[in-house]
C-alpha positions in Angstrom: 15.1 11.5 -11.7 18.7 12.7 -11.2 19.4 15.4 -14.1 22.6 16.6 -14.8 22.6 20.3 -16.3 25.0 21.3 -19.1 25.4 24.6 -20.3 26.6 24.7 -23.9 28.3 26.8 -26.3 31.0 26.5 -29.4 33.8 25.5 -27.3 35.5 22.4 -27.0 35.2 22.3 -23.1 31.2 22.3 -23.6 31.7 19.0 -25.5 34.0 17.1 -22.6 30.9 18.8 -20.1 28.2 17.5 -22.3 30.0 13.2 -23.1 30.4 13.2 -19.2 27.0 13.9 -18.5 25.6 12.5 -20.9 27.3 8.9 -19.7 26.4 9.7 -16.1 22.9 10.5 -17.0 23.3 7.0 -18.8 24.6 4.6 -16.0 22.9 6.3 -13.2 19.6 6.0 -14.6 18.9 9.9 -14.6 18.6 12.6 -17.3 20.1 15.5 -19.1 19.3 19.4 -19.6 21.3 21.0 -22.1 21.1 24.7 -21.8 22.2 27.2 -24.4 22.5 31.2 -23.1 21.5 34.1 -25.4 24.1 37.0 -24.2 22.5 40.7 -24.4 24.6 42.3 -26.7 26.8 45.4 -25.1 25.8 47.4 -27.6 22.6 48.8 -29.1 22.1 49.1 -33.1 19.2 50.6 -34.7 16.0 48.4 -33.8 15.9 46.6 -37.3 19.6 45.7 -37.1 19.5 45.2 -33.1 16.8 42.5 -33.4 18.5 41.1 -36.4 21.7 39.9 -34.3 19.0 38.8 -31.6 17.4 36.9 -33.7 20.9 35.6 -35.1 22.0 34.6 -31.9 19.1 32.6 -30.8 19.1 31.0 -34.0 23.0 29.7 -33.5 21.7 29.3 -29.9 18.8 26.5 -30.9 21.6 25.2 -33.6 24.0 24.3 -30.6 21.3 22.4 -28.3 19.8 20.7 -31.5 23.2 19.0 -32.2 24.0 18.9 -28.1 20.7 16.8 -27.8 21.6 14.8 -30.7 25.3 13.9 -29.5 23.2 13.2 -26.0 21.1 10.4 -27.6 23.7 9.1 -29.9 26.4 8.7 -26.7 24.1 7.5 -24.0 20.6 6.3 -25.2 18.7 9.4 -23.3 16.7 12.3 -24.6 17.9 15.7 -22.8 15.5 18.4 -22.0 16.8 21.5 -24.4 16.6 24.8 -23.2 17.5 28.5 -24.4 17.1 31.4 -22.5 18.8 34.8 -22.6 20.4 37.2 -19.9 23.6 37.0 -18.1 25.2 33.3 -18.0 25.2 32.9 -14.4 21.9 34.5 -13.8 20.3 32.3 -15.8 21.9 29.0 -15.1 20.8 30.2 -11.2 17.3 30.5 -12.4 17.1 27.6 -14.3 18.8 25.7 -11.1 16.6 27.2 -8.6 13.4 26.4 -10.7 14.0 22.7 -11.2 14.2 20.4 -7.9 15.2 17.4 -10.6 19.0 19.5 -11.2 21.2 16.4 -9.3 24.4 18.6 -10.5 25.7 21.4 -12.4 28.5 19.8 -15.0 31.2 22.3 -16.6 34.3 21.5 -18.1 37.6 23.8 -18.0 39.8 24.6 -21.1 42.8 22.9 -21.4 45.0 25.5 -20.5 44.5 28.8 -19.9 42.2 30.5 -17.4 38.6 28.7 -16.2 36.1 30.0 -18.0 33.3 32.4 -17.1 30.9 30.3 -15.6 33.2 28.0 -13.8 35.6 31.0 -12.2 32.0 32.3 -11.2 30.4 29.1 -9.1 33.3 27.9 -7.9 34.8 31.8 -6.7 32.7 34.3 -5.4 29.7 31.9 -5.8 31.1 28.5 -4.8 28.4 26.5 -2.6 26.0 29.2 -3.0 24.2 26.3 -5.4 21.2 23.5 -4.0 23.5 21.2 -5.8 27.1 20.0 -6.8 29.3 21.6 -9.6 31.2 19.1 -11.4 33.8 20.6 -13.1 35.6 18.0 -16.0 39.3 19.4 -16.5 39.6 20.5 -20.5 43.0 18.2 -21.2 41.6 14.5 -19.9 41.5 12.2 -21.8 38.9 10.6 -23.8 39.1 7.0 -22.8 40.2 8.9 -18.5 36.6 10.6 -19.0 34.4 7.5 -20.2 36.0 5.5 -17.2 35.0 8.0 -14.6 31.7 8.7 -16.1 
């Protein structure tokens, strides 16, 4: 089955991401993995307060693919696969890529102005084709009704 990975956080351009693959997954018969990314934190507190803002941040984490799986079955009908793992964004999204021969496509979305963000100035710069599959990227300022057409 053709799965389209989605890598979400609070930002509006992981919504636009998520609605597109979610109504690809939807018409093309495949699935969706919704993948939330626990940062390591630059810093180091004292162990009690250091594994209190871990254990913060995976909590928010597990929050956002909750509702991302939600919005998933509510716009298209299918029921993602969730994930939540922590490192380095584009480590991980590698990892979870190259463990998974069902990934049909990596799907990010820009914001709608401004600089790409992290993830999608990394795989399509200094990592572009590097990935075993495509990188859709969904510009941040379409339009709703523009996006549900091409999806």
């Amino acid at each position: 089955m053709r799965t389209y990975l989605v890598v979400i956080d609070d930002s509006p351009e992981a919504t636009l991401a998520l609605r597109f693959a979610a109504r690809r997954a939807a018409r093309t018969g495949g699935g969706v993995a919704v993948l939330a990314i626990v940062t390591p934190q630059d810093f180091v507190a004292f162990g009690a307060v250091q594994a209190t803002i871990e254990a913060e941040a995976r909590e928010h984490a597990e929050e956002l693919v909750a509702a991302a799986a939600d919005a998933v079955v509510q716009e298209a009908g299918v029921t993602p696969q969730i994930m939540v793992k922590s490192g380095k964004p584009a480590d991980v999204v590698r990892e979870v890529i190259n463990a998974s021969d069902k990934i049909a496509a990596l799907v990010l979305a820009t914001a709608a102005n401004g600089a790409p963000g992290p993830l999608v100035a990394h795989f399509t710069g200094q990592d572009a084709g590097t990935l075993p599959c495509p990188v859709m990227i969904v510009p941040g300022g379409i339009d709703l009704a523009r996006l549900d057409a091409l999806s």
